[in-house]
C-alpha positions as CSV (number, residue, x, y, z in Angstrom):
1,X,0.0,0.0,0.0
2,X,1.4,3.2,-0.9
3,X,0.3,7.0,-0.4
4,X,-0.2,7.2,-4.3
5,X,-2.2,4.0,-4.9
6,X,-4.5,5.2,-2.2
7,X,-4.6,8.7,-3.5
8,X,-5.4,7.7,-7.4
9,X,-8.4,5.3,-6.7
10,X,-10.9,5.9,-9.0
11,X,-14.9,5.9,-7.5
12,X,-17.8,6.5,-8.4
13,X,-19.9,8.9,-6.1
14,X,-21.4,5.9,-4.2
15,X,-18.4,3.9,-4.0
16,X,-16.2,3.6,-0.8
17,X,-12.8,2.5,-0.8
18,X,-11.5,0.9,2.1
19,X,-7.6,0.0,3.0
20,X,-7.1,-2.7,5.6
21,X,-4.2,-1.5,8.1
22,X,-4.0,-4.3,10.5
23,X,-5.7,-5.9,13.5
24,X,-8.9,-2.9,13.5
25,X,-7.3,-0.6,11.6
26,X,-8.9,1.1,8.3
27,X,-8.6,3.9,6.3
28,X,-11.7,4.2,4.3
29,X,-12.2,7.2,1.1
30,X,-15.4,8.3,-0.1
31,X,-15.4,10.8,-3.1
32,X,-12.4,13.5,-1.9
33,X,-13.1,12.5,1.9
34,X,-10.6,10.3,4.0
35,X,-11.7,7.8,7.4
36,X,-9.1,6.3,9.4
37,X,-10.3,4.3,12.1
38,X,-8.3,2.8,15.2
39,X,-4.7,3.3,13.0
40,X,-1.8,0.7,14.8
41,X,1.3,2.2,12.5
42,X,4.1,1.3,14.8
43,X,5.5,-1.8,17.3
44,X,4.6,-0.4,20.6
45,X,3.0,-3.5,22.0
46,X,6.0,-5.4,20.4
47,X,8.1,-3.3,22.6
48,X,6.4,-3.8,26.0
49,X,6.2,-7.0,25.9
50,X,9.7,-7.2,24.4
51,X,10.9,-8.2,20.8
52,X,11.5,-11.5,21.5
53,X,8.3,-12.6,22.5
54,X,6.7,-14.5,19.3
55,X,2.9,-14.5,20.6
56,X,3.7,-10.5,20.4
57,X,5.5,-10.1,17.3
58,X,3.6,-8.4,14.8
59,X,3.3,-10.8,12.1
60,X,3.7,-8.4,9.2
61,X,5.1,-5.5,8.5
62,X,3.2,-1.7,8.9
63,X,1.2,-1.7,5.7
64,X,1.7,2.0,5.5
65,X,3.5,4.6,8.2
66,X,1.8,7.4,9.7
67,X,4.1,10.5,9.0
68,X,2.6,9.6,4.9
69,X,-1.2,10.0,6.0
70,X,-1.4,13.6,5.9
71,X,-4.1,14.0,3.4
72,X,-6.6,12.1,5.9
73,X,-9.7,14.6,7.4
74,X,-10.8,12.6,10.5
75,X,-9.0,9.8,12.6
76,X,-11.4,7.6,14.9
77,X,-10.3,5.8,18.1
78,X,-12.7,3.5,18.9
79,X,-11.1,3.5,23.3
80,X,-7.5,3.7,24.5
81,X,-6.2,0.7,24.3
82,X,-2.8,0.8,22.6
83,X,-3.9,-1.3,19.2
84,X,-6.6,1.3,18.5
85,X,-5.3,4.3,20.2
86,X,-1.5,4.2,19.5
87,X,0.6,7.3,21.1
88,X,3.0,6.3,18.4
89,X,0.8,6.5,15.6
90,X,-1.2,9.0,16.8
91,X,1.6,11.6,18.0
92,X,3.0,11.1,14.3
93,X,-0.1,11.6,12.3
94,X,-0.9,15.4,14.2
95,X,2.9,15.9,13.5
96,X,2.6,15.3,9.8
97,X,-1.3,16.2,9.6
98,X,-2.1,19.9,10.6
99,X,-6.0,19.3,9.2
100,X,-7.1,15.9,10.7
101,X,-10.3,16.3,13.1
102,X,-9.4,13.4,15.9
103,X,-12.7,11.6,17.0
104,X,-12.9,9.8,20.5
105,X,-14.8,8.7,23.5
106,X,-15.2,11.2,25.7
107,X,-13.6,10.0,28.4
108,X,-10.6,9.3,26.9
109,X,-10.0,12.5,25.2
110,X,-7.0,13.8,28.0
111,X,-5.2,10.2,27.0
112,X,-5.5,11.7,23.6
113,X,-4.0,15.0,24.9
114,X,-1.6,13.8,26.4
115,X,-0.1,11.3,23.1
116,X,0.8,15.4,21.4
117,X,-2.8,15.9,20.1
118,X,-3.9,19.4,20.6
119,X,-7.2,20.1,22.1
120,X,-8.9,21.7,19.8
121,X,-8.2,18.7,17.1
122,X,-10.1,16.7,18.9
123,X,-14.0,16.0,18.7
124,X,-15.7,14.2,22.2
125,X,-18.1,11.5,21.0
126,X,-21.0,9.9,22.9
127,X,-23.5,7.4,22.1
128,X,-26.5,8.2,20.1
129,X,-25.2,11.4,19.1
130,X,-24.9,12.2,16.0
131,X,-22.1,13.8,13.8
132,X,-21.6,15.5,10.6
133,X,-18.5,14.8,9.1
134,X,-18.1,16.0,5.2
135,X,-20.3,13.6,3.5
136,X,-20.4,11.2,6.5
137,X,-23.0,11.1,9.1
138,X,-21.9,9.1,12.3
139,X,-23.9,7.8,15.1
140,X,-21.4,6.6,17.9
141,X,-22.8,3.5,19.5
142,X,-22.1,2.0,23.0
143,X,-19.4,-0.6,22.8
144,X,-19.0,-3.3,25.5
145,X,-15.2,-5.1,25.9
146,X,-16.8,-7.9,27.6
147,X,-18.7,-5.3,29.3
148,X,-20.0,-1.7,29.0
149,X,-17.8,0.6,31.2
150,X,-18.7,4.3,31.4
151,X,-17.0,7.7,33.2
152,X,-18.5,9.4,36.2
153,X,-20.4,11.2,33.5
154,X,-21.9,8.1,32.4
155,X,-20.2,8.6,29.0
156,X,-19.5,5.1,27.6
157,X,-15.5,4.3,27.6
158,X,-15.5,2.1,24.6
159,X,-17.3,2.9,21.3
160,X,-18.5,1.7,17.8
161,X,-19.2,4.1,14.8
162,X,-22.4,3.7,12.6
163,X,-21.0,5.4,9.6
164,X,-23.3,6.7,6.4
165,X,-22.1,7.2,2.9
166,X,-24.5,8.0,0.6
167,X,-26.6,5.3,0.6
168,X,-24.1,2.7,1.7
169,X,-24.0,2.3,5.6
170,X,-21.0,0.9,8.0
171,X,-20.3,-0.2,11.4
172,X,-17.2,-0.9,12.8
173,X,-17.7,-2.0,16.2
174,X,-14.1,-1.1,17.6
175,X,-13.7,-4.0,20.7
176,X,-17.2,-5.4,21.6
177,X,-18.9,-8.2,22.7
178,X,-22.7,-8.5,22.2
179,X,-25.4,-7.3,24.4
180,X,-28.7,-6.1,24.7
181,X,-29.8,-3.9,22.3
182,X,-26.7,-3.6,20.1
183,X,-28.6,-5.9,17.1
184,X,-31.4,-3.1,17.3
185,X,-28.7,0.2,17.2
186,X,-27.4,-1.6,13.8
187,X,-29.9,-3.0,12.4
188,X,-29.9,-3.3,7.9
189,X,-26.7,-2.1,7.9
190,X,-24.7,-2.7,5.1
191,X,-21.3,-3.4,6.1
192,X,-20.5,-4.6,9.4
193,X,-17.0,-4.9,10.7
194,X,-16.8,-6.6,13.8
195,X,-14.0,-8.7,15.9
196,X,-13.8,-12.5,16.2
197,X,-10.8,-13.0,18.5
198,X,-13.1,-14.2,21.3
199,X,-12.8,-13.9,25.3
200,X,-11.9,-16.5,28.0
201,X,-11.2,-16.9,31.4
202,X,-7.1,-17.1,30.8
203,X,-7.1,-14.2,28.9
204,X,-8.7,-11.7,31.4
205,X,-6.3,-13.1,33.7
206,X,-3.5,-12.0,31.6
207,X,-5.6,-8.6,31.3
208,X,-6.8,-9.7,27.6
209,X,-10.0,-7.8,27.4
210,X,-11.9,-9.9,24.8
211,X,-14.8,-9.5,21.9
212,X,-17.3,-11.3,20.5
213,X,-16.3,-14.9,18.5
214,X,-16.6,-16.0,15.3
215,X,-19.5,-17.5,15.8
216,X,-21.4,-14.3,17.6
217,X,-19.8,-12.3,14.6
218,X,-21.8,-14.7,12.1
219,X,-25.1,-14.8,13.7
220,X,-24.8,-11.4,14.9
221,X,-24.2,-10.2,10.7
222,X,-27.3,-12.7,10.3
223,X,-29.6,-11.2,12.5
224,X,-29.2,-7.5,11.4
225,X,-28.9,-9.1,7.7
226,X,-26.1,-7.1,6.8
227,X,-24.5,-7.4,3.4
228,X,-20.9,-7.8,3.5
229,X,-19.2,-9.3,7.1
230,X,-15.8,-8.1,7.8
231,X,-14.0,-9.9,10.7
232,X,-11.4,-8.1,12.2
233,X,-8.8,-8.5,15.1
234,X,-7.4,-12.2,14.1
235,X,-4.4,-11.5,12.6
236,X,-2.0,-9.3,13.9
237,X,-0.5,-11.0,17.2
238,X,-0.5,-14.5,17.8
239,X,-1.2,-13.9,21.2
240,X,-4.7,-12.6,20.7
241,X,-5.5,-14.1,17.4
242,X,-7.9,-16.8,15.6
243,X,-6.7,-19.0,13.1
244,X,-8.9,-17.8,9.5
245,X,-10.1,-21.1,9.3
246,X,-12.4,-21.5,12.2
247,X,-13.9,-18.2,11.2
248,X,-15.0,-19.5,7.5
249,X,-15.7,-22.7,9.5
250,X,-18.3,-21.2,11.7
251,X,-19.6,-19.2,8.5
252,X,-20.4,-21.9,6.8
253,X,-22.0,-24.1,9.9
254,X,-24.0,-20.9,11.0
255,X,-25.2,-19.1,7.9
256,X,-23.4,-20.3,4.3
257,X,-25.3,-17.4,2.2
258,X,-23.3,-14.7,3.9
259,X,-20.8,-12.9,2.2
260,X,-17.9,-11.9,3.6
261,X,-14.5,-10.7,3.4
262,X,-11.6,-11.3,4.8
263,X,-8.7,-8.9,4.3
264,X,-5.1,-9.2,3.6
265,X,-2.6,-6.6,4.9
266,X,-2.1,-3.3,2.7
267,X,-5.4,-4.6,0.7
268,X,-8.2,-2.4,-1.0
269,X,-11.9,-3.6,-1.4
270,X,-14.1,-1.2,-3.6
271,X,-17.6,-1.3,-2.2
């Protein structure tokens, strides 16, 4: 993926392009309008848990590096954990970016701060309420990583964004696990991006929040008939992973006639 591939991709006015970055990260372009969501552009968690350590390796390279993203307009974090809210990445792209509108939970927007993102670049969001972003309308929607954690505000922590183009709608979910109501807040849309790394007991141990499975991903993508499933957190570290295989496995046990795609490194998909 270069800076110039991304840059000449010819649409249509209801096309979206959108370039997979690694483990949640995408950059998505509709007509002269660029999306970046959770960006993880650097080795940070390779460093803290030291290079060494093969189940936190990343196992590929950084499609593309941040300092070369400074034609995007908005950058969402989706919470503050490292793989979505990266002070590396982050403190590079406002370096290199002087007109990128930052998007994040309110209660995390002083993390934000603090990572070299000025104050005034950055845009609280909440659940349910809406925002108007060039051609993109966003509803923010209450995330829960394992379970739904709000400030002394009662401002939800962890977030997903319901994202309008035209007449093509998305929803990235960020980290999330299923709960009541969320089916309803998505409902018919048309591109759902959602994790299937799963949770378990060892993890949250070894502080590994976790998301939704594969199989919750299918029947979730089922339920809210959406039109193109996009899993997501599987493939960066093999410490918090799924093998690609049990995902198409449960796809085609739980609901064959869904399509779906599953994205390489540095790819494009034209929607």
């Amino acid at each position: 993926m270069t800076k110039e591939q991304i840059l000449n991709t010819r649409l249509t006015e209801e096309q979206i392009a959108m370039f997979y970055l690694g483990q949640e990260g995408f950059l998505i372009r509709y007509r002269d309008h660029f999306y970046l969501i959770d960006p993880y552009l650097s080795d940070s968690i390779d460093r803290h848990h030291g290079m060494q350590d093969a189940d936190w390796t990343r196992r590929y390279d950084i499609p593309i590096l941040p300092e070369e993203l400074d034609f995007v307009d908005y950058v969402f974090c989706t919470h503050d954990h490292t793989d979505h809210a990266d002070p590396d990445t982050l403190r590079a792209l406002a370096a290199h970016n002087t007109k990128a509108v930052f998007i994040v939970p309110a209660p995390i927007r002083e993390n934000i701060c603090s990572y070299g993102v000025d104050d005034s670049r950055i845009m609280s969001a909440a659940a349910g309420q809406k925002l108007s972003l060039g051609p993109c309308s966003v509803t923010p929607v209450a995330a829960a990583h394992e379970e739904l954690h709000t400030d002394e505000s009662g401002n939800y922590k962890e977030l997903g964004y319901r994202m309008t183009f035209g007449s093509t709608t998305l929803f990235h979910s960020g980290d999330c696990c299923i709960y009541d109501g969320l089916a309803e807040q998505i409902d018919g849309v048309d591109i759902l991006m959602v994790p299937v790394n799963g949770r378990d007991y060892y993890k949250l141990q070894n502080d590994i929040i976790g998301n939704m499975n594969a199989e919750e991903a299918v029947l979730l993508a089922q339920e809210i008939h959406a039109r193109l499933l996009v899993p997501m957190h599987f493939d960066l570290y093999a410490g918090n992973g799924l093998s690609p295989a049990y995902f198409v496995d449960c796809l085609y046990r739980f609901s064959p006639g869904q399509a779906f795609h599953m994205f390489a490194p540095g790819e494009r998909y034209i929607f």
